[in-house]
N, C-alpha and C positions, 0 to 999 in steps of 0.2 A: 967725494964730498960727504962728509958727517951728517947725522942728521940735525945737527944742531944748525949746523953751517946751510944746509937745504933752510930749513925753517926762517932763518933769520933771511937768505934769498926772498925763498916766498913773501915774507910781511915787505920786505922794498918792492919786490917787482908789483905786484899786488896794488901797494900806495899809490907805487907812479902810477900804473895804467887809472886809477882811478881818479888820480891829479889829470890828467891830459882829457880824461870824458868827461871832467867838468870843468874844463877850460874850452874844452870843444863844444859840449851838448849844451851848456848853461848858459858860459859866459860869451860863447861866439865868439872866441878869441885862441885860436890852436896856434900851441907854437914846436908841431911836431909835422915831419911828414907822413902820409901813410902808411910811407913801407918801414919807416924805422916804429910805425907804433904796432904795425906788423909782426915787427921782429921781435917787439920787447913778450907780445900777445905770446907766441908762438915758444918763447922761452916758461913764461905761467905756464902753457898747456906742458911740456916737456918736463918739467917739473914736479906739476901735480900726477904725471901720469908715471914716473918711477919713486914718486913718494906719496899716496892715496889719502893717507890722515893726512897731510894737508890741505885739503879738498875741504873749504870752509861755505856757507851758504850763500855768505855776501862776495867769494872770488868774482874779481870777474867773469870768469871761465863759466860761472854756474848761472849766467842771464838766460840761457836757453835751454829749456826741457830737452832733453831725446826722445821725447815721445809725444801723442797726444790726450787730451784731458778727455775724461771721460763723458763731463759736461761742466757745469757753471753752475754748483750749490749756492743755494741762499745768502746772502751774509745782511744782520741788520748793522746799520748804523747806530752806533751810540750818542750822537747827536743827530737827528732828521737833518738831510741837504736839502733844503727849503727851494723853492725856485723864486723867481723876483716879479713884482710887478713890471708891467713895462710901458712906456707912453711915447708916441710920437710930438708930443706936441711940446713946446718954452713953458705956457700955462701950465698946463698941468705940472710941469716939473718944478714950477713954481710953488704950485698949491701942497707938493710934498714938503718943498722945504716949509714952508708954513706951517704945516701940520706937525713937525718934529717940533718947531719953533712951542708952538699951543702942546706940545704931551710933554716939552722938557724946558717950563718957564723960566726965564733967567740965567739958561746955560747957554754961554757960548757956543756957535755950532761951525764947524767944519768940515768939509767932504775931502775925500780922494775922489779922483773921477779914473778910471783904467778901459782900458780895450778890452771891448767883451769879444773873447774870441768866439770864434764859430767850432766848437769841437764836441767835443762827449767830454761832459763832466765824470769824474772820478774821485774816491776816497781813497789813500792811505793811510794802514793802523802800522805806528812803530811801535815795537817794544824793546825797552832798553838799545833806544838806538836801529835795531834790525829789522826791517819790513817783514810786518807779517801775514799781512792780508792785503788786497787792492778788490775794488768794486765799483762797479756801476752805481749811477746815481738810484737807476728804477725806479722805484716809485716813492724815495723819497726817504722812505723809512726802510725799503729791505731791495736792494741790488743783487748784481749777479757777480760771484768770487771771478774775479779775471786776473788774480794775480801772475798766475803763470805766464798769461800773455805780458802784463805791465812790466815786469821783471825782464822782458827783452829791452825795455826803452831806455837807451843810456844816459838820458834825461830824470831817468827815476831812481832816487840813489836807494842804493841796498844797504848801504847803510849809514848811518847822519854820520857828519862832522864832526867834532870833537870842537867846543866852543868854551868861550869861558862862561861859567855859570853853570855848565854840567849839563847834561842833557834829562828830558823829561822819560820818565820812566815808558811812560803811554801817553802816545797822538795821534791824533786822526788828521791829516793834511790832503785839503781837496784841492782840485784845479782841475784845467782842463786836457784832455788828450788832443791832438790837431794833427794835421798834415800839411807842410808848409808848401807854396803852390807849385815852388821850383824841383820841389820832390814829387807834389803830386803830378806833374808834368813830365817828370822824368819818366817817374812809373807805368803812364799811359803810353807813351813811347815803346816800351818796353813788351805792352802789354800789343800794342800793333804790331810789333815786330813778331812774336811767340804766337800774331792769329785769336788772341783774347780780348774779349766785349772791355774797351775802356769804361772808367768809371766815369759817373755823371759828375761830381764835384770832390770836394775834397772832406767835405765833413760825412758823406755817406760814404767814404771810402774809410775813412777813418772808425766810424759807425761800422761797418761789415767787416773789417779787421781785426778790431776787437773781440766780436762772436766769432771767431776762429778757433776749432778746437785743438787745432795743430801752433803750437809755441814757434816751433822754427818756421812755419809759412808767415807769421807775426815780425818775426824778427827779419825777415826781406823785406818788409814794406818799412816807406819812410815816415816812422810816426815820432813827435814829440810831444812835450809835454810842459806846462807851466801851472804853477802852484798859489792862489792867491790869500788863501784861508785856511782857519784851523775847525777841528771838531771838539772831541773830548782833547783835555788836556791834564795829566796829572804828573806832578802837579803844579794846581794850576797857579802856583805865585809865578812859575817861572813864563807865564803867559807876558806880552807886551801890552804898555797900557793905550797904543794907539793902532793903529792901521800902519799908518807909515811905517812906525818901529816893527809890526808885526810882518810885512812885506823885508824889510833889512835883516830879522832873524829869521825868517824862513833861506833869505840866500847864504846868510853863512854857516845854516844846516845843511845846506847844499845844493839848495833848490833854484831852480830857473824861476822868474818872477816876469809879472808885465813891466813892460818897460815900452814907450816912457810914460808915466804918471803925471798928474798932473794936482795940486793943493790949491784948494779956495777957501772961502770963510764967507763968501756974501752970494745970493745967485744969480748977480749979474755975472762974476767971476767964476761961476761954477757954467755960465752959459760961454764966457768964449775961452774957458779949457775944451768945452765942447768941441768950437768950433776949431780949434787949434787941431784936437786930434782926430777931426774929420777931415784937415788937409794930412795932418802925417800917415793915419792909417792906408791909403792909397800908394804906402810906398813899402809898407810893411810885406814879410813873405809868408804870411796867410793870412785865411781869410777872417775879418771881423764882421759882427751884423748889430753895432753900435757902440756904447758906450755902458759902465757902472757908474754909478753913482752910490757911495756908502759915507756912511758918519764917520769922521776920523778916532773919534775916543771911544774905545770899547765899553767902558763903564757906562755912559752914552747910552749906546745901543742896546742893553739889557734892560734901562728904564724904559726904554721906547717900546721894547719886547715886538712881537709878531704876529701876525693872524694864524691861522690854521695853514693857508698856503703859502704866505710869504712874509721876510721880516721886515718891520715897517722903518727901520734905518739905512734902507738902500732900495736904490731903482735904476730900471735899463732906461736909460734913452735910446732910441732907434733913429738914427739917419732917413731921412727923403731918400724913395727910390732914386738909384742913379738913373739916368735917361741918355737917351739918343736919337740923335735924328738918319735917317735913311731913305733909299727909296725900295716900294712893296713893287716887283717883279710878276709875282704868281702867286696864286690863290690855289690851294691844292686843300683835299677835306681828309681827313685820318677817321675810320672807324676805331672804336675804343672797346672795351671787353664787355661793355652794355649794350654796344650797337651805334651809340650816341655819332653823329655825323659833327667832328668839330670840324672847321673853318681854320686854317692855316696858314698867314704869309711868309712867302719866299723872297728873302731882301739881298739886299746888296749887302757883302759883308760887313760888319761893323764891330770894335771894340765897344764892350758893356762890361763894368766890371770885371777886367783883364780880364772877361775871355771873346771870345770870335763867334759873333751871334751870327745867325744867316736863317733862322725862324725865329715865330713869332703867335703865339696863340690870337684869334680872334673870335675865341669863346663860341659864338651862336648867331645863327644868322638876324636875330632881331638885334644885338647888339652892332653887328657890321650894320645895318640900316639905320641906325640909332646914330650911330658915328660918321654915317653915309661913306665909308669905304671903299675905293676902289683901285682896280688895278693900275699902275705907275703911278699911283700918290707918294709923295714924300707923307713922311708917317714919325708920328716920336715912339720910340719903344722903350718900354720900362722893364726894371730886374729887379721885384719886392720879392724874394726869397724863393721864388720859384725857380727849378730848371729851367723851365721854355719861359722867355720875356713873353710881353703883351704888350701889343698894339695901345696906346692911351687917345690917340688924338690924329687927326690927318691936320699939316701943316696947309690949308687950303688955300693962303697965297701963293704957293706953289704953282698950282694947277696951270697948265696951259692951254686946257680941252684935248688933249691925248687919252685922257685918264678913261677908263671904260669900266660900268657897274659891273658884279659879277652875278651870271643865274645859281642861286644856291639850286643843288641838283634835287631832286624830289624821287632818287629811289639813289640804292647803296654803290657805291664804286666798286666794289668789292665784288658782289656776287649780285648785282642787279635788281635784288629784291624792292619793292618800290615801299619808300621811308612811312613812318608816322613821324606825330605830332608826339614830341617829350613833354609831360609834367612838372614844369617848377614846381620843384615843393616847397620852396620861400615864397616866392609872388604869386602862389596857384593862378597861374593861368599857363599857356603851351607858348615854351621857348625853344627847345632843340627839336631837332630831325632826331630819326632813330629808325636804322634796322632793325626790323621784329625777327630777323632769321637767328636762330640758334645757332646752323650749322655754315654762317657765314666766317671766310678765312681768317677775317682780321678779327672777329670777336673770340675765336677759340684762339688763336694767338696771344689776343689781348687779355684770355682769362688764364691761358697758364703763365702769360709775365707778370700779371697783378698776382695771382698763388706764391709765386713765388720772389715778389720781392722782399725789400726788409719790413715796410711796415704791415706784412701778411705773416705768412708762411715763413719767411726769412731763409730760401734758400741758397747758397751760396754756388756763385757760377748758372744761375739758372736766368740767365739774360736774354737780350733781344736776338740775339744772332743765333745763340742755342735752340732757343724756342720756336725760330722759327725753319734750324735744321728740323727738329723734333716733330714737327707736325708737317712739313715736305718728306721726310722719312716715313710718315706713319709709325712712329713709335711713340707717340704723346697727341691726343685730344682732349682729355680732359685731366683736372688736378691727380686722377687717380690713377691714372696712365702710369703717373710719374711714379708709384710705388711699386712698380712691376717692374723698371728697366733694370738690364743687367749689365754688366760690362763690358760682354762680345760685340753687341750692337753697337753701344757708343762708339768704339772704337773704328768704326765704320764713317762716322763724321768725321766731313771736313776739319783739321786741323785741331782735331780730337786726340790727343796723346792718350799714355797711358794716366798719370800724375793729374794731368785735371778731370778722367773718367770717376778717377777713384773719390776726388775730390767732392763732386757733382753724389756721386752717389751715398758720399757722409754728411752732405748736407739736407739730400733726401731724407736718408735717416734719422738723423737730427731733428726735422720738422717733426717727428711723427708724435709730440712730446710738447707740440707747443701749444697754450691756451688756448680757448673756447673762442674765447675775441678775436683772438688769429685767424681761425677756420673761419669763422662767419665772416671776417672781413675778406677774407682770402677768396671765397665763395663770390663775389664778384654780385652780389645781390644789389639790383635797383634800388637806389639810392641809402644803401649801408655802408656808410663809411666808415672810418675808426672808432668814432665816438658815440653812434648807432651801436654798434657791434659790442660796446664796452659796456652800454647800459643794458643790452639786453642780456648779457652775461653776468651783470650784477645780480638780474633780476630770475636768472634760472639755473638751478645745478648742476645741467648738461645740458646738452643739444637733443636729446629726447625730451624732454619737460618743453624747449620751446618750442618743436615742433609739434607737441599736442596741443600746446594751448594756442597755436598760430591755425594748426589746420583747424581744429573747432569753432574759435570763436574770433574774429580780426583784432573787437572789441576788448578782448583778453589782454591780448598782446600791448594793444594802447594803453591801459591801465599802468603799464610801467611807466609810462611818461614818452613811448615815440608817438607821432603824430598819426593821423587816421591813413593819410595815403601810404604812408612805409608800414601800416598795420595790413595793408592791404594788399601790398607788396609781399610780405612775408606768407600771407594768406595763401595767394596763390603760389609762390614759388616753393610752398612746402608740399602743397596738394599737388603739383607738378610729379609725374610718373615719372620722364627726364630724373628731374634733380631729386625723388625719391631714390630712383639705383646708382646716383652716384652717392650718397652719402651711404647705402650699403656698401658699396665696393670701398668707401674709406674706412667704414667702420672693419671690414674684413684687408684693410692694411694696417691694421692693427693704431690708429691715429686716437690721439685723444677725443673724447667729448666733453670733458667736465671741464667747469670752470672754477678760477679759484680766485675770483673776485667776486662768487656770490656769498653772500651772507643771508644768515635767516632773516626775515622780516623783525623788526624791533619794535617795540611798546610803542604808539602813536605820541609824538613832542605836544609839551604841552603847547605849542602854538600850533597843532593838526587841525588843518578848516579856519583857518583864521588867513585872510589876505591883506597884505601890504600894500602902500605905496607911497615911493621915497620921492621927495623932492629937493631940490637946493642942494647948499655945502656945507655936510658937516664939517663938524670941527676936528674931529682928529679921525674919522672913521670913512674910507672913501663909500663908492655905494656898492661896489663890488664885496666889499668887507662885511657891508651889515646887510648884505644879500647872504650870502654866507652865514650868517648868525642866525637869519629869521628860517632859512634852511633847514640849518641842523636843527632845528626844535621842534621842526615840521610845520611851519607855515609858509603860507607860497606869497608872490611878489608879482604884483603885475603894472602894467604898464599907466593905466589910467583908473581917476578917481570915479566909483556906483557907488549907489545904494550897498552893493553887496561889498565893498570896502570895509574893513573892520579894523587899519590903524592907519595913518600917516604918518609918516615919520620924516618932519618937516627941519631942513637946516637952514642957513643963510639965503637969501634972495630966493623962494620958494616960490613965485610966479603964480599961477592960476590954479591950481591944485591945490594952494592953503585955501585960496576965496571960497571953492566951492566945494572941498571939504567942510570947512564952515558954515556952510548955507546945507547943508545934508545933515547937522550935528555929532559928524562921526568924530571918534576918538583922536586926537593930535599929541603925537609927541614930540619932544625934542629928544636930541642926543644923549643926553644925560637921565631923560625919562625911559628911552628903549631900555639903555642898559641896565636901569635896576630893573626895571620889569621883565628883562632876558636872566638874570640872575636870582631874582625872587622864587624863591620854590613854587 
């Protein structure tokens, strides 16, 4: 064969393979078998491998690295991925369309409505056709490059279509990554049979795949992809002037789209497209967690423009938890990595959301009293976005007098230690149990699975079954354990191969690198959650800065904005000797301290000392919105109208708060009053 002859091969074989993976991956419609697209595969490899300069970036051949990535550089978006508001309720999604109605007089308005899927959003930059980048959403404005991994999904085209009108030099195409359930079901099968900890669902599978720095461990798992939206576009006349049309040119770029859609124009009709696709989604094969709602004309939606965190021409509706009824068997309590005594029911199986429940959270023992709870109730359980459902209600005409109270136990299951009284820090007053033992089994389990899950430490493979080899071995007690194991040990574990030792140990590695917010969430500190952990990393340039100003003063630390008991919390858990030498033993495994979502302190907003308080409905601004406004200028927002009130900011049906605003003679505005006064120098 010539090389002329070679060349002209490669551009057919080439074509077809990429005809057939967007007939297969897109359109869900293959009209080939495996082993013949097998064969055609295996002819490209054959090919590129006795002719090399054919070996182009968009072959198919070229979806999988041979190697893996060193990490995941920065990448900004040249248009911000905004995220959306979202509302459970008909009213409210009423009040939105209204508000579009009052910010764009006289325009006819119509919506798309689509399936919001459950995945990791993502960006695509093409140039002249050719992907050149992929990234996480992150924070909105700057993501993490994942190309490498994206580039495995045969969902993600490598390179556009060829249309008439010609394609755009440069676009940014976002949508979402997913794991369809009949894959992610496959995969867990898989993962029983190989002795590996299955995953909890399908979008933190999807989530932990992604941060894979290995391409071909990427390329195993069953991930897809769908594309609703554009970003930059240049240029941009070749843009679509609606949704609809912009959804039809993205598929014959080559892109997979939601499907099915649904068109309104009024919101009666935009309420039973709703409900239309809350009976179809139930048959779809992945997971959705409601619906979009967007303006069908683009031009539309640039008048309507956006807040700082979301645009005001589109909204999520969220579905009603699904529920089910069952019967509660046994009451069993799980220690947690703080000690916390939760309350557990054990049911009879039941389908929840295609999957097979058989627990059930029952939060705290004042809330089982509250609910009056007990063993053999028929019981409703609900599935609002959590792993573990929760207990909502006991079906009380059930009852036959079988049913028996449960004694909440008053020392630890665990290692016997006799409980305290836990701290609500919403209702200050004492709702949980809690082991005070440090060196209780299930708390140091429970601290190195919180270190290392994703929204921590993020390490890979470092699961429930691992974890709790890891600490029956003695080779893991604490998070810092974990940066001394070596590979001879692992391999010592149960159903420990080589390939997942190595695995476990690049994901250690990897953590050592992650943000300040990560560590202190990871740290498993009383009552520091994610969003704890994120403020007080705004407000310090390392983990040495906070723990000066936590062991000195409690008082310090609140000045950032946490409340006096987690100032108090911090207080001691820094002045702790214990957690004094673990944070040396981290700092001596070489782990980050700094954080890189502090920023210096900024010039005090002209509204610094000045308090709010919003009542009624504006007119085009929700209250989330012009909270957000009185924010950034430096003025705070509180709940009810004093003396010490210094604006009101009064819309439609403003109730008791305009009266005695009123009667105080404090300052009232309207909507149109705030805004020039927020824009007045």
């Amino acid at each position: 064969m010539t090389f002329e002859e070679a060349q002209a091969s490669h551009r057919q074989l080439a074509a077809e393979i990429q005809r057939h993976d967007h007939l297969y991956y897109v359109e869900a419609r293959p009209v080939m078998t495996d082993a013949a697209y097998d064969a055609l595969y295996r002819q490209l490899v054959q090919l590129e491998a006795a002719h090399p300069s054919l070996v182009t970036p968009d072959s198919p051949t070229q979806r999988v690295a041979g190697h893996p990535v060193d990490g995941f550089p920065p990448v900004t978006h040249e248009v911000p991925m905004m995220s959306l508001d979202n509302t459970y309720s008909e009213a409210e999604l009423r009040d939105f369309i209204a508000r579009l109605a009052r910010l764009l007089p006289g325009e006819p308005l119509d919506f798309v409505i689509e399936p919001k899927v459950d995945g990791v959003a993502v960006s695509l930059l093409y140039l002249d056709g050719r992907l050149r980048t992929g990234a996480t959403r992150g924070d909105g404005v700057t993501g993490d490059d994942i190309t490498a991994n994206l580039r495995t999904l045969r969902s993600v085209p490598l390179r556009l279509r060829d249309i008439p009108g010609g394609l755009p030099r440069r676009i940014e195409v976002r949508g979402e990554v997913f794991m369809s359930r009949s894959g992610f079901d496959r995969m867990n099968r898989e993962r029983d049979e190989a002795g590996e900890e299955r995953f909890a669902n399908p979008r933190n599978a999807t989530a932990g795949t992604l941060k894979q720095l290995d391409p071909r461990l990427v390329a195993q798992r069953p991930l897809q992809a769908l594309f609703y939206s554009v970003g930059a576009i240049d240029p941009d006349t070749l843009a679509p002037a609606t949704h609809r049309d912009l959804l039809a040119w993205l598929g014959d770029l080559g892109f997979r789209t939601p499907r099915p859609t649904w068109h309104a124009s009024h919101p009666d009709a935009v309420l039973q497209a709703l409900a239309e696709l809350d009976t179809a989604r139930r048959s779809f094969d992945y997971e959705t967690d409601g619906a979009v709602i967007k303006l069908n004309p683009l031009a539309l939606r640039a008048r309507a423009g956006a807040t700082s965190k979301a645009p005001r021409w589109a909204i999520a509706f969220k579905y009603a938890p699904e529920q089910a009824t069952t019967r509660l068997r046994a009451i069993s309590i799980q220690v947690g990595r703080t000690g916390a005594l939760t309350p557990v029911a054990e049911l009879d199986p039941v389908v929840l959301s295609g999957s097979r429940v058989t627990r059930a959270t029952l939060h705290n023992e004042e809330d089982m009293r509250r609910k009056d709870i007990r063993v053999g109730d028929r019981v409703v359980i609900e599935k609002a976005g959590e792993i573990i459902p929760a207990v909502v209600r006991v079906v009380t005409d059930a009852r036959d007098g079988s049913e028996t109270p449960f004694p909440f136990p008053r020392s630890c299951p665990e290692c016997a230690t006799p409980a305290v009284r836990l701290l609500d820090t919403q209702a200050a007053e004492q709702v949980a149990w809690r082991c005070p033992n440090p060196d209780c089994p299930a708390q140091i389990r429970g601290r190195l699975l919180h270190w290392c899950s994703r929204g921590a430490m993020d390490i890979e493979g470092g699961g429930e079954v691992l974890v709790a080899q890891l600490v029956r071995a003695g080779l893991a007690r604490d998070p810092a354990d974990l940066y001394s194991l070596t590979l001879e040990p692992l391999l010592t574990l149960e159903r420990m191969g080589a390939k997942s030792a190595a695995n476990l140990l690049a994901g250690i590695q990897a953590s050592r690198t992650r943000d300040l917010w990560r560590l202190l969430f990871g740290l498993a500190i009383l009552h520091v959650g994610a969003s704890v952990a994120k403020a007080l990393a705004r407000s310090y340039p390392n983990l040495d800065a906070l723990a000066r100003a936590a062991t000195q003063d409690p008082a310090g630390v609140q000045s950032t904005g946490v409340g006096d008991v987690i100032a108090s919390t911090l207080h001691r858990w820094f002045r702790d000797d214990r957690n004094r030498r673990l944070l040396e033993r981290l700092r001596s495994a070489g782990l980050n301290f700094a954080s890189s979502l502090h920023r210096p302190a900024a010039e005090p907003g002209k509204w610094s000392g000045k308090t709010f308080v919003l009542t009624g409905t504006l007119p085009t601004m929700t209250r989330e919105q012009a909270t957000a406004r009185i924010e950034a200028l430096g003025g705070k927002v509180t709940s009810s109208v004093s003396r010490k009130t210094d604006f009101l900011l009064a819309g439609s049906d403003p109730g008791s708060k305009l009266e005695k605003a009123q009667k105080l003679g404090l300052t009232i505005l309207d909507e149109a009053g705030f805004l020039h006064l927020a824009d007045t120098p």
